[in-house]
N, CA, C and O atoms as a Tinker XYZ file with bonds, in Angstrom:
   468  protein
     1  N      0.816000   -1.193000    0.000000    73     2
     2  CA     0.000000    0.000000    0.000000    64     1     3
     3  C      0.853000    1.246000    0.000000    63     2     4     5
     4  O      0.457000    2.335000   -0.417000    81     3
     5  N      2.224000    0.974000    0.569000    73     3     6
     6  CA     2.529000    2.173000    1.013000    64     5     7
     7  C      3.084000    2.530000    2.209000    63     6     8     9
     8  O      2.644000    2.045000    3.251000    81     7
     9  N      4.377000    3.647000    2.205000    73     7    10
    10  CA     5.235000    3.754000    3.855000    64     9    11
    11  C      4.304000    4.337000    4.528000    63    10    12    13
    12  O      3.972000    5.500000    4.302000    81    11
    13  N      3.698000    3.495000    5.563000    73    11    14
    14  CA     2.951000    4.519000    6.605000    64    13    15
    15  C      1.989000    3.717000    7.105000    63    14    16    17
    16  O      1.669000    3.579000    8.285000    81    15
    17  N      1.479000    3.119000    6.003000    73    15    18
    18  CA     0.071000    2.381000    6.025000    64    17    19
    19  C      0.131000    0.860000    6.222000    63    18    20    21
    20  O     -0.874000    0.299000    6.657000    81    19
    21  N      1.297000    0.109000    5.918000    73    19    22
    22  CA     1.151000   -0.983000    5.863000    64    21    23
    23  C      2.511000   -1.409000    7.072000    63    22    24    25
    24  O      2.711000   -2.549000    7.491000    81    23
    25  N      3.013000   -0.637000    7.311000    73    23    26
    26  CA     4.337000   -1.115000    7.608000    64    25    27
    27  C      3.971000   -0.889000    9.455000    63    26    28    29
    28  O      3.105000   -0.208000   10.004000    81    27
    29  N      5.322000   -2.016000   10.175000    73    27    30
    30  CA     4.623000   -2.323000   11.626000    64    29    31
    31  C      4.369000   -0.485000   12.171000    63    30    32    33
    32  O      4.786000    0.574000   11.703000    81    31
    33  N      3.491000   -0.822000   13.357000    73    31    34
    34  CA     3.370000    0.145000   13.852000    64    33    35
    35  C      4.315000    1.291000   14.497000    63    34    36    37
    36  O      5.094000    0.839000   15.337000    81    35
    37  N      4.398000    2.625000   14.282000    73    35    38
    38  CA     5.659000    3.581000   14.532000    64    37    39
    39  C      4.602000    4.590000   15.030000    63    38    40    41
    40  O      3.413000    4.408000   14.767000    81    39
    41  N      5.088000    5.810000   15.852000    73    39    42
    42  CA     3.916000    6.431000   15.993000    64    41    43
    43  C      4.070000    8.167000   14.962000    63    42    44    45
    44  O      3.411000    9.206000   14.940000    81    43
    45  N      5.472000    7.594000   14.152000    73    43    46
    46  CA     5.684000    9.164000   13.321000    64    45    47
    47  C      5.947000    8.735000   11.894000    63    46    48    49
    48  O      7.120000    9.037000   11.674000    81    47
    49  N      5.425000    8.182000   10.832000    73    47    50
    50  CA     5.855000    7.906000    9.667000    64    49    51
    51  C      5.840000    8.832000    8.945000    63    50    52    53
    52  O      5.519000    9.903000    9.460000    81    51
    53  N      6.126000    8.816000    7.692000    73    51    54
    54  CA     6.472000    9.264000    6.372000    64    53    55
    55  C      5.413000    9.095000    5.553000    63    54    56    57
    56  O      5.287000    7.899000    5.291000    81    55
    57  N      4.327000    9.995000    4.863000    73    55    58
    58  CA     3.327000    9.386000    4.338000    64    57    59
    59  C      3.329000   10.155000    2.793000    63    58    60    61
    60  O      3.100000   11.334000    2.524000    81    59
    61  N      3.813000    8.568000    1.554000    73    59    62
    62  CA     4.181000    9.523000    0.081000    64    61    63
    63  C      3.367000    9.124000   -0.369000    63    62    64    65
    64  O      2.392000    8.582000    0.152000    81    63
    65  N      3.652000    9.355000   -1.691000    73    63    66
    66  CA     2.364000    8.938000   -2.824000    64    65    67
    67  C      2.520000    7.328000   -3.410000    63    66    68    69
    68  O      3.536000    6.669000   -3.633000    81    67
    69  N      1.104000    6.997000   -3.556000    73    67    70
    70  CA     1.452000    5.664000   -4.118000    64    69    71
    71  C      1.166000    5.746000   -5.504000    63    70    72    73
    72  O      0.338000    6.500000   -6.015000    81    71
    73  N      1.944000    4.877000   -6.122000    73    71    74
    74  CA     1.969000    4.943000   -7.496000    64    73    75
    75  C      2.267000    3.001000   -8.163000    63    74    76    77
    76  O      2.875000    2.000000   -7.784000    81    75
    77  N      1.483000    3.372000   -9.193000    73    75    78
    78  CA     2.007000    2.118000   -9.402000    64    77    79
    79  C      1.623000    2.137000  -11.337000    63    78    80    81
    80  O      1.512000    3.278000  -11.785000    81    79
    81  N      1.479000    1.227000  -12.152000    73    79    82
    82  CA     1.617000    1.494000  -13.699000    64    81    83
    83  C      0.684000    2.234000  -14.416000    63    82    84    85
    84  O      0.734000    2.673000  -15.565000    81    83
    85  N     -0.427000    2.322000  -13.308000    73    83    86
    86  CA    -2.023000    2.994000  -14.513000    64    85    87
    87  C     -2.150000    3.834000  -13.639000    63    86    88    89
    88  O     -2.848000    4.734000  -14.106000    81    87
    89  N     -1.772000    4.122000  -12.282000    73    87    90
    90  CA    -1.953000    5.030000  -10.857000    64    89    91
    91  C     -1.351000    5.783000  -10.229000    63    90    92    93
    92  O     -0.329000    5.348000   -9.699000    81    91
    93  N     -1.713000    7.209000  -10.019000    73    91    94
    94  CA    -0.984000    8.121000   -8.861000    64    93    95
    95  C     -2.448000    8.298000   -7.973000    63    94    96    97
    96  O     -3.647000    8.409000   -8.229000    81    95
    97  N     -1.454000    8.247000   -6.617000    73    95    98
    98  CA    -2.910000    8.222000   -5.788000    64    97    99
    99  C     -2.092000    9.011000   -4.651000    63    98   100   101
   100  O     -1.001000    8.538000   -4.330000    81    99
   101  N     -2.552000   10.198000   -4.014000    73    99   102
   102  CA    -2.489000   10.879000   -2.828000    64   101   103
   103  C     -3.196000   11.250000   -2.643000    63   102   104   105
   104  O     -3.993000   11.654000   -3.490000    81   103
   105  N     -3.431000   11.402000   -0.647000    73   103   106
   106  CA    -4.892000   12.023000   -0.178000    64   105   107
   107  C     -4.297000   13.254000   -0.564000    63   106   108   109
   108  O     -3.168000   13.721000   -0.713000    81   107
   109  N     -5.547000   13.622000   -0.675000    73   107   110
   110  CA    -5.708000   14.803000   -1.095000    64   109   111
   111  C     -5.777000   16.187000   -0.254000    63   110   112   113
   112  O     -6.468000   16.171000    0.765000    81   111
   113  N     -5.145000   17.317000   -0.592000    73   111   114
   114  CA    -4.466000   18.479000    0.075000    64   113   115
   115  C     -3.654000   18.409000    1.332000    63   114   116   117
   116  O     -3.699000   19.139000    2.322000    81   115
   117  N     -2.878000   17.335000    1.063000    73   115   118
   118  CA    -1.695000   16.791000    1.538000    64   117   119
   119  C     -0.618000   16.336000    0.548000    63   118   120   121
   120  O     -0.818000   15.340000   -0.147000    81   119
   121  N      0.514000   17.035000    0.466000    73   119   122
   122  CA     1.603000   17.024000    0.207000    64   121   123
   123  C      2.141000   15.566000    0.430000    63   122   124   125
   124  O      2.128000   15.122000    1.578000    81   123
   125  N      2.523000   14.943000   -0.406000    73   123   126
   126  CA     3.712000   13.499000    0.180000    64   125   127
   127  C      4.595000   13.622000    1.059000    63   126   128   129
   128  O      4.688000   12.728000    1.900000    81   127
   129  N      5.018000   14.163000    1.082000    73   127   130
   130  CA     5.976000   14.726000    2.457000    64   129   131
   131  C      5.068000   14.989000    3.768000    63   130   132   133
   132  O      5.745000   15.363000    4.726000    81   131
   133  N      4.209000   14.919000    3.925000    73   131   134
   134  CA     3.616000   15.421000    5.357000    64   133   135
   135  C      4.134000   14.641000    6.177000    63   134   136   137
   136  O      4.650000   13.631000    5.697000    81   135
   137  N      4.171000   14.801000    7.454000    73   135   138
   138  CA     4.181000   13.645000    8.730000    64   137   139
   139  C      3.056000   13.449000    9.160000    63   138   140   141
   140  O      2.303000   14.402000    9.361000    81   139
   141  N      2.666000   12.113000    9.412000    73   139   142
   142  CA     1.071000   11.853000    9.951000    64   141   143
   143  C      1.574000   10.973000   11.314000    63   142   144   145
   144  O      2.692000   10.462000   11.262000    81   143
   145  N      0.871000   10.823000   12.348000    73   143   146
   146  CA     0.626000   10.249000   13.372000    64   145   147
   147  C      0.194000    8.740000   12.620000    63   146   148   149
   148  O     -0.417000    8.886000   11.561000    81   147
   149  N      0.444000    7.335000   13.050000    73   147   150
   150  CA     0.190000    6.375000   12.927000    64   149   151
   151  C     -0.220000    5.488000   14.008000    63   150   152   153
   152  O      0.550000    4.813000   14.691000    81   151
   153  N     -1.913000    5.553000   14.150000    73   151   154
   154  CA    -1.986000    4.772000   15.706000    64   153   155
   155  C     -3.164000    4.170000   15.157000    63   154   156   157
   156  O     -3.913000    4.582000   14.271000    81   155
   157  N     -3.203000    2.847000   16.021000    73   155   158
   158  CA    -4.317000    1.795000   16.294000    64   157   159
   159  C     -5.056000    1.937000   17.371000    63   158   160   161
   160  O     -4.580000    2.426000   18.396000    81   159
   161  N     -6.274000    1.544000   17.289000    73   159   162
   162  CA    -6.770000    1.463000   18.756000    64   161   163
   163  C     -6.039000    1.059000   19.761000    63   162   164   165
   164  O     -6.238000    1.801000   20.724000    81   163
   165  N     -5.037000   -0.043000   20.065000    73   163   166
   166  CA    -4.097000   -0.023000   20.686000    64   165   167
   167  C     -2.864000    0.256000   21.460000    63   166   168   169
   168  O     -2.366000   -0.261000   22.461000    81   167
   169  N     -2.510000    1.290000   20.639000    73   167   170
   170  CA    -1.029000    1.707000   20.573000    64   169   171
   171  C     -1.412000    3.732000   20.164000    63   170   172   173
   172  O     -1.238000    4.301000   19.087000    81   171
   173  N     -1.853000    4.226000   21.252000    73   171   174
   174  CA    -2.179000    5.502000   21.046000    64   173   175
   175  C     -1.027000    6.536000   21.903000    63   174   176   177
   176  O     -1.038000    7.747000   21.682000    81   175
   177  N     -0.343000    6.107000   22.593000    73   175   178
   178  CA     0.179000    7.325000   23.200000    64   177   179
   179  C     -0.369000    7.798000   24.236000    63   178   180   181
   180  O     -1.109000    7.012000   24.829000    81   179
   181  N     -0.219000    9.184000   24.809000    73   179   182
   182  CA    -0.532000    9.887000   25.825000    64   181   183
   183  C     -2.043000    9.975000   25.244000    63   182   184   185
   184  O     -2.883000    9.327000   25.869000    81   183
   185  N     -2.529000   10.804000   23.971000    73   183   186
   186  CA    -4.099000   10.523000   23.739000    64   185   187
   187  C     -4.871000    8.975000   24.117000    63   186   188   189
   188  O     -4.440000    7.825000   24.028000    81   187
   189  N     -5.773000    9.349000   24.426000    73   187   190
   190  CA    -6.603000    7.798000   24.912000    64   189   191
   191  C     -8.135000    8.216000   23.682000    63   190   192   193
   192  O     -9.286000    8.513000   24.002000    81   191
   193  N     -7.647000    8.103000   22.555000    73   191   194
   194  CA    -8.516000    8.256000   21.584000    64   193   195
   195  C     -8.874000    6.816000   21.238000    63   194   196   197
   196  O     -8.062000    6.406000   20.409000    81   195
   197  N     -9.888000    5.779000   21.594000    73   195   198
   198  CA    -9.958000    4.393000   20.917000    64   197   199
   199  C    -11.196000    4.568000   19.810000    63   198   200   201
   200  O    -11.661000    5.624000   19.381000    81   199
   201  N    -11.497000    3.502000   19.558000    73   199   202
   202  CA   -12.498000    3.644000   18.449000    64   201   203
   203  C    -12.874000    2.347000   18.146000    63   202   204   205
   204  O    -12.142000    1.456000   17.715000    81   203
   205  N    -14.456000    2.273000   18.479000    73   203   206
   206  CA   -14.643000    0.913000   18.805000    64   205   207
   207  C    -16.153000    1.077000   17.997000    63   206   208   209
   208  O    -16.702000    2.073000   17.527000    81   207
   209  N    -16.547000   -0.305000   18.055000    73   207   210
   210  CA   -16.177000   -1.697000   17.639000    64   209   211
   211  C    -15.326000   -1.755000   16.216000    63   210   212   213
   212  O    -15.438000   -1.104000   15.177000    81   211
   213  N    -14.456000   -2.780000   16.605000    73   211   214
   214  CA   -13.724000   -2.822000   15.042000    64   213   215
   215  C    -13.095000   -4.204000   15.187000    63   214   216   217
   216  O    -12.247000   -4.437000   16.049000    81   215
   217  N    -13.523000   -5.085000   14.343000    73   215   218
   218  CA   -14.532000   -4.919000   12.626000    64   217   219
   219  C    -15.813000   -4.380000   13.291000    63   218   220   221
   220  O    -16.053000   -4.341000   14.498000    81   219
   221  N    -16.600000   -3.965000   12.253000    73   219   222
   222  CA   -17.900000   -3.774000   12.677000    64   221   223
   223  C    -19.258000   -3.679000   11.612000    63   222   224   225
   224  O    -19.158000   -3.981000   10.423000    81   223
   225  N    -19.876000   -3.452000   11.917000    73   223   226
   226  CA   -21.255000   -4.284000   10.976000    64   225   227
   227  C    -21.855000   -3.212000   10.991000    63   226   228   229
   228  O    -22.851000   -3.451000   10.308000    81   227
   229  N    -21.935000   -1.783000   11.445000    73   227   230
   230  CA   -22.629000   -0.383000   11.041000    64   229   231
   231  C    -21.902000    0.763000   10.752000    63   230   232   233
   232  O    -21.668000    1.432000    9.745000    81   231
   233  N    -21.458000    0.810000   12.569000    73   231   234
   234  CA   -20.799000    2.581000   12.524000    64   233   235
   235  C    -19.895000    1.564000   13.490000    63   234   236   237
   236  O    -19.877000    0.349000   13.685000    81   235
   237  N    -18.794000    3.276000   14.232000    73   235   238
   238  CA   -17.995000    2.774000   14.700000    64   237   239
   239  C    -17.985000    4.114000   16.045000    63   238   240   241
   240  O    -18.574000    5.142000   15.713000    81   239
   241  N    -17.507000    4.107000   17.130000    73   239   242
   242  CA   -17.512000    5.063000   17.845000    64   241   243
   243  C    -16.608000    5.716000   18.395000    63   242   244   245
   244  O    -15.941000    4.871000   18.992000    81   243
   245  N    -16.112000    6.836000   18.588000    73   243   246
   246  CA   -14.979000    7.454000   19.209000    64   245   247
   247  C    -15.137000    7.593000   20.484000    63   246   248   249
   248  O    -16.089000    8.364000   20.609000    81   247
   249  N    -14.735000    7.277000   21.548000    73   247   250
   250  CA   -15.122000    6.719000   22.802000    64   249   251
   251  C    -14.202000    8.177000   23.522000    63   250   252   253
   252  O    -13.256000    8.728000   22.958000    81   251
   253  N    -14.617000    8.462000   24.492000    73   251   254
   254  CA   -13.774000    9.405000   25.677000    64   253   255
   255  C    -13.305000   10.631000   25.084000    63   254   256   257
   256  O    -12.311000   11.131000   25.610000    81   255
   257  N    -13.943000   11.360000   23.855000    73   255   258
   258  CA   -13.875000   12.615000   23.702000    64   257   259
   259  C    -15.243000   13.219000   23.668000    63   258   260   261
   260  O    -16.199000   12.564000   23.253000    81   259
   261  N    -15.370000   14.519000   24.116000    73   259   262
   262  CA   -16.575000   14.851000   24.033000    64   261   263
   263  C    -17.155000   15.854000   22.995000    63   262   264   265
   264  O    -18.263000   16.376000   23.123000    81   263
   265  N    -16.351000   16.065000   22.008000    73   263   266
   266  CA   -17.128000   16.727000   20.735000    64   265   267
   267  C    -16.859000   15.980000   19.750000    63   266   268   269
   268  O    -16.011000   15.089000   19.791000    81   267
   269  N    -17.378000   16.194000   19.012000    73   267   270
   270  CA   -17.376000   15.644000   17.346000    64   269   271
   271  C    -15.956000   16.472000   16.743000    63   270   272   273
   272  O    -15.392000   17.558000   16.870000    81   271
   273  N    -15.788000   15.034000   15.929000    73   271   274
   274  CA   -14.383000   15.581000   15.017000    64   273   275
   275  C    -14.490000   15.216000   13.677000    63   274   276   277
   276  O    -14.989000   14.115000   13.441000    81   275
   277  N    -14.108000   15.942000   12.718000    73   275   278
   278  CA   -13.278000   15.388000   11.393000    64   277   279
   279  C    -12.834000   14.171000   11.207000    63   278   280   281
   280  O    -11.996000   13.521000   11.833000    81   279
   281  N    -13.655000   13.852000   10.024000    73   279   282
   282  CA   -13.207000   12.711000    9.681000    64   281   283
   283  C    -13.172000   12.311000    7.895000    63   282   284   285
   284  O    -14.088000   12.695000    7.168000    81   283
   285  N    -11.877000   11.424000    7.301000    73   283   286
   286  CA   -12.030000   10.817000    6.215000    64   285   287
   287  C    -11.713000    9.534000    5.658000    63   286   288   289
   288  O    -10.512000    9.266000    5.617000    81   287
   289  N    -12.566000    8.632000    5.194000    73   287   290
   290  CA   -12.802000    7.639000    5.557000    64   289   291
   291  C    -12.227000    7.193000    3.613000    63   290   292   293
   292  O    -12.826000    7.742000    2.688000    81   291
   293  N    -11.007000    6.137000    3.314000    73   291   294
   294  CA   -10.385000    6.251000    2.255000    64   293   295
   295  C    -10.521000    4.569000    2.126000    63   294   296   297
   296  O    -10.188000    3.751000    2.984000    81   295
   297  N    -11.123000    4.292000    0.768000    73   295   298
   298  CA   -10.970000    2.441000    0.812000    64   297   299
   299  C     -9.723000    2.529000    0.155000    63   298   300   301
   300  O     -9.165000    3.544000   -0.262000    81   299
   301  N     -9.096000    0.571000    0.076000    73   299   302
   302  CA    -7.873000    0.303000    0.212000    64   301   303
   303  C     -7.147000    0.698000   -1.594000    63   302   304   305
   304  O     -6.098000    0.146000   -1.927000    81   303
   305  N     -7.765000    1.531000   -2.428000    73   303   306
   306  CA    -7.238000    1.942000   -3.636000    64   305   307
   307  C     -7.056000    3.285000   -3.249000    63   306   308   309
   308  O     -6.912000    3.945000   -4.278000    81   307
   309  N     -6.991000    4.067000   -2.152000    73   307   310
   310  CA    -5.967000    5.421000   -1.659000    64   309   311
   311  C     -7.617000    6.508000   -2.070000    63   310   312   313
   312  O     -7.317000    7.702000   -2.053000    81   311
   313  N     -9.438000    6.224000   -2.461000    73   311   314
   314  CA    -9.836000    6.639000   -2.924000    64   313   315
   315  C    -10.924000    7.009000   -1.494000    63   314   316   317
   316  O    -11.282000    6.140000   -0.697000    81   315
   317  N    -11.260000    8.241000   -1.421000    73   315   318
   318  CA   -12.028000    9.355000   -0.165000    64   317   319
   319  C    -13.207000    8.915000   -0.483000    63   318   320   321
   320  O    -13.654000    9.586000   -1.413000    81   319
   321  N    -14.285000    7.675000    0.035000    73   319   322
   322  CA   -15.294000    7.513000    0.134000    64   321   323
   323  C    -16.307000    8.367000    0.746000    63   322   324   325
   324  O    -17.411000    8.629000    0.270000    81   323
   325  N    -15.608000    8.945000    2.315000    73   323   326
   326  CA   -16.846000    9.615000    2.883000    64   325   327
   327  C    -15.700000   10.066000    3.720000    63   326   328   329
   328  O    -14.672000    9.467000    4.035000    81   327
   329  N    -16.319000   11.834000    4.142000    73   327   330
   330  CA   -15.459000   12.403000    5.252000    64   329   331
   331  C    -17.061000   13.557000    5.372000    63   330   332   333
   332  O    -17.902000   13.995000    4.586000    81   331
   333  N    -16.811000   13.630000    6.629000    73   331   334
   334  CA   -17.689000   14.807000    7.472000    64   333   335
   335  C    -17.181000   14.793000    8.762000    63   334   336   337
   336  O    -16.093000   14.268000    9.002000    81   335
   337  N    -17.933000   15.372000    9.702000    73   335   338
   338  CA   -17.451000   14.977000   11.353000    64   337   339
   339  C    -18.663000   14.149000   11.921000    63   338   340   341
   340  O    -19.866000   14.202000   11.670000    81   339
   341  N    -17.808000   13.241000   12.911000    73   339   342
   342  CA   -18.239000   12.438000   13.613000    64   341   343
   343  C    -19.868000   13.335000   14.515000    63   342   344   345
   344  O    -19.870000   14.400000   15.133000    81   343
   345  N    -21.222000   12.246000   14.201000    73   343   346
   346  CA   -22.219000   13.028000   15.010000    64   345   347
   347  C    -22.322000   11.976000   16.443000    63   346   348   349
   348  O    -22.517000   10.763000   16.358000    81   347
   349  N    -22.209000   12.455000   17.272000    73   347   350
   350  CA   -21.834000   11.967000   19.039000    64   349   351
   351  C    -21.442000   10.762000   18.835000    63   350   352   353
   352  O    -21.997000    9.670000   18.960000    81   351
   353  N    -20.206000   11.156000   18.437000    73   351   354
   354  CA   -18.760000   10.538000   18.396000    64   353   355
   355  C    -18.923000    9.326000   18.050000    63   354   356   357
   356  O    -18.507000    8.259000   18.503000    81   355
   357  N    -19.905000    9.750000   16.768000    73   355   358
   358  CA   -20.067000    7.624000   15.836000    64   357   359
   359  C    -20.216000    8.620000   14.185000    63   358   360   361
   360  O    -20.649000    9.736000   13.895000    81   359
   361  N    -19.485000    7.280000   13.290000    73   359   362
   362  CA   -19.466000    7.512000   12.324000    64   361   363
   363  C    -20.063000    6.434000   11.524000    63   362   364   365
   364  O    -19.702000    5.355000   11.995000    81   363
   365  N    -20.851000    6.283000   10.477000    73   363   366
   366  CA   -21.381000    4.854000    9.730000    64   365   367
   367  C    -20.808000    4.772000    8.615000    63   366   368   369
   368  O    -20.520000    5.671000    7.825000    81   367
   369  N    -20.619000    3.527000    8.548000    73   367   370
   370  CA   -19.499000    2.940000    7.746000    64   369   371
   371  C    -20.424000    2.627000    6.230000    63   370   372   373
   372  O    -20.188000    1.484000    5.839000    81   371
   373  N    -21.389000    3.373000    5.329000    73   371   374
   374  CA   -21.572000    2.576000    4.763000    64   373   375
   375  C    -21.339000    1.069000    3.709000    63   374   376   377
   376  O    -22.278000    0.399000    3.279000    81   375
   377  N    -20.087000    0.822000    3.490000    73   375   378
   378  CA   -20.015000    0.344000    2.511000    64   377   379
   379  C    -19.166000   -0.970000    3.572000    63   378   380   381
   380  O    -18.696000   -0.859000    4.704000    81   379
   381  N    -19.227000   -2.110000    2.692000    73   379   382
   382  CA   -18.444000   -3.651000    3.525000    64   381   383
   383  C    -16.790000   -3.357000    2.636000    63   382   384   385
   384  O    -16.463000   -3.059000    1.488000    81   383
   385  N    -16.253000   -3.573000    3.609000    73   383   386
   386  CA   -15.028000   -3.665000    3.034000    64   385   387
   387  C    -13.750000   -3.322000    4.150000    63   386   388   389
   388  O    -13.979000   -3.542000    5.340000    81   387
   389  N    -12.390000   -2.775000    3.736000    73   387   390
   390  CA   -11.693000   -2.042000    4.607000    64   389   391
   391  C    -11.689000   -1.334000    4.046000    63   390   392   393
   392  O    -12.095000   -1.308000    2.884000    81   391
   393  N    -10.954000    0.009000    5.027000    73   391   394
   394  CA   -10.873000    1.466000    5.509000    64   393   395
   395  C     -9.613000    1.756000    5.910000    63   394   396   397
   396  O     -8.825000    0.917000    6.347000    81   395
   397  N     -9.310000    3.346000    5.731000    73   395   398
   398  CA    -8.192000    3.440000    6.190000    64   397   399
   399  C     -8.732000    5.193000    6.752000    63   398   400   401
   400  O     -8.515000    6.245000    6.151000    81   399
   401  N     -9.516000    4.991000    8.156000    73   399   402
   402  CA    -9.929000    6.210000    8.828000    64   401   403
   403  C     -8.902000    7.321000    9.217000    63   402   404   405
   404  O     -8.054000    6.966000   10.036000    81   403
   405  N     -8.841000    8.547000    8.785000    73   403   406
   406  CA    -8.399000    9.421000    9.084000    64   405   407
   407  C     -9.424000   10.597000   10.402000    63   406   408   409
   408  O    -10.519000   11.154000   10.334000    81   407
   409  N     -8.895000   10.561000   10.929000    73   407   410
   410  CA    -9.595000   11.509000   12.363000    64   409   411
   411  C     -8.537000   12.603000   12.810000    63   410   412   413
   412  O     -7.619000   12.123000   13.475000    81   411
   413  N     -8.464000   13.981000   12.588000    73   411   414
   414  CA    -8.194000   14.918000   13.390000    64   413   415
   415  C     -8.703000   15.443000   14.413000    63   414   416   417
   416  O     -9.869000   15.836000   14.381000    81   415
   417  N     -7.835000   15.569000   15.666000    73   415   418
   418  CA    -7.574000   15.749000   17.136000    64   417   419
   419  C     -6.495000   16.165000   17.403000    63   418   420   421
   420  O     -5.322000   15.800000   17.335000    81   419
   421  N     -7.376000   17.449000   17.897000    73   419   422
   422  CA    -6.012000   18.413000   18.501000    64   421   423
   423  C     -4.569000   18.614000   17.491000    63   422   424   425
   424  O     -3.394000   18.501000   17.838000    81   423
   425  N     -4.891000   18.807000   16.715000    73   423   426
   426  CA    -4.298000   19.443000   15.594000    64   425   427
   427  C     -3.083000   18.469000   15.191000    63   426   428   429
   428  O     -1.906000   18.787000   15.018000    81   427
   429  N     -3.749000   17.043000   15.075000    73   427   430
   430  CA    -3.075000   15.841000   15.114000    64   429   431
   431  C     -3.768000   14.699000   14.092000    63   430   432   433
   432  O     -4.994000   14.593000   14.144000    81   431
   433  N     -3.143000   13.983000   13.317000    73   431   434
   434  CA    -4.335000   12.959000   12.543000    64   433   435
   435  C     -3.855000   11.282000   12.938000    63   434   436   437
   436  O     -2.830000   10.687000   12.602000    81   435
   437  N     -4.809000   10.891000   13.624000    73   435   438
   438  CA    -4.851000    9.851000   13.701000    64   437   439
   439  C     -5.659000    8.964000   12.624000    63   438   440   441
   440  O     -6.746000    9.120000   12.067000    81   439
   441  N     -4.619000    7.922000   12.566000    73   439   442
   442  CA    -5.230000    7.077000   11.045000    64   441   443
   443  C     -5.159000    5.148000   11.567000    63   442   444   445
   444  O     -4.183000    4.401000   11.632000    81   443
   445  N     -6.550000    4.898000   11.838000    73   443   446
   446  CA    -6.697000    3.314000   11.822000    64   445   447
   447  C     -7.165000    2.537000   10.707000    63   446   448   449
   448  O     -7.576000    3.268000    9.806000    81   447
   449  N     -7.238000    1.436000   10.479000    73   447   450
   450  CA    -7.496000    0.689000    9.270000    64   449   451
   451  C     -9.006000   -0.604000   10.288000    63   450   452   453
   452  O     -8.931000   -1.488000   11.141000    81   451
   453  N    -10.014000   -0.025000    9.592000    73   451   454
   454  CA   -11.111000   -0.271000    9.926000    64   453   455
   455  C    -11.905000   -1.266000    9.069000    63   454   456   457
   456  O    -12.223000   -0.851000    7.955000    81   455
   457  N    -12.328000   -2.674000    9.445000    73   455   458
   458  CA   -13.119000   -3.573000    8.873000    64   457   459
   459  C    -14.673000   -3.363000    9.408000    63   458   460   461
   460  O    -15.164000   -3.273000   10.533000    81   459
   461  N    -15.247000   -3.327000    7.970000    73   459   462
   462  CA   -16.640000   -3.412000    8.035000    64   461   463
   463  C    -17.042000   -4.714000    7.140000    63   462   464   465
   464  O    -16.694000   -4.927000    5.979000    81   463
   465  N    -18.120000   -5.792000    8.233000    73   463   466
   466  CA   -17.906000   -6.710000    6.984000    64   465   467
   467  C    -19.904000   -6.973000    7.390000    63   466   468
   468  O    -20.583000   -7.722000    6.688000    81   467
């Protein structure tokens, strides 16, 4: 997929463009060069941002913050299915598949890889 996204967990990667023979794919109004935060529900740091249930069969919830945040929700071809902000701190997943959730907090982006099946 890509340095950032696929590779073991770090909590500061490198996030470039993927490319491959018929494809250039970057999120969009982000530069390849950016630095992104790389965290799992697991492995968060001093934030205690989790996000639960995952896999999951509707929506998904941002647990222990109390406003709604930004969110963009990218399937596994690098392509922005759905982004708005979270409404009391759940987002619905329409489509079955994986995800690769982007959530800004505190002027920070946390990015998990989310099964909806």
């Amino acid at each position: 997929m890509g340095y950032g996204l696929q590779d073991p967990p770090t909590l500061i990667t490198k996030l470039r463009c993927f490319k491959s023979n018929n494809k250039v794919i970057n999120f969009q109004s982000y530069p390849c060069d950016s630095t992104w935060l790389y965290t799992n529900a697991t492995n968060l740091g001093d934030n205690q941002l989790s996000i639960v249930p995952n896999p999951t069969s509707d929506y998904i919830q941002i647990l222990e913050i109390e406003k709604d945040l930004p969110f963009e929700l990218y399937n596994m071809q690098g392509e922005k299915v759905n982004s708005g902000i979270s409404k009391n701190g759940k987002i619905h997943i329409l489509d079955k598949g994986v995800f690769i959730l982007k959530v800004k907090f505190e002027n920070r982006y946390f990015i998990n890889r989310i099964l909806r099946f």
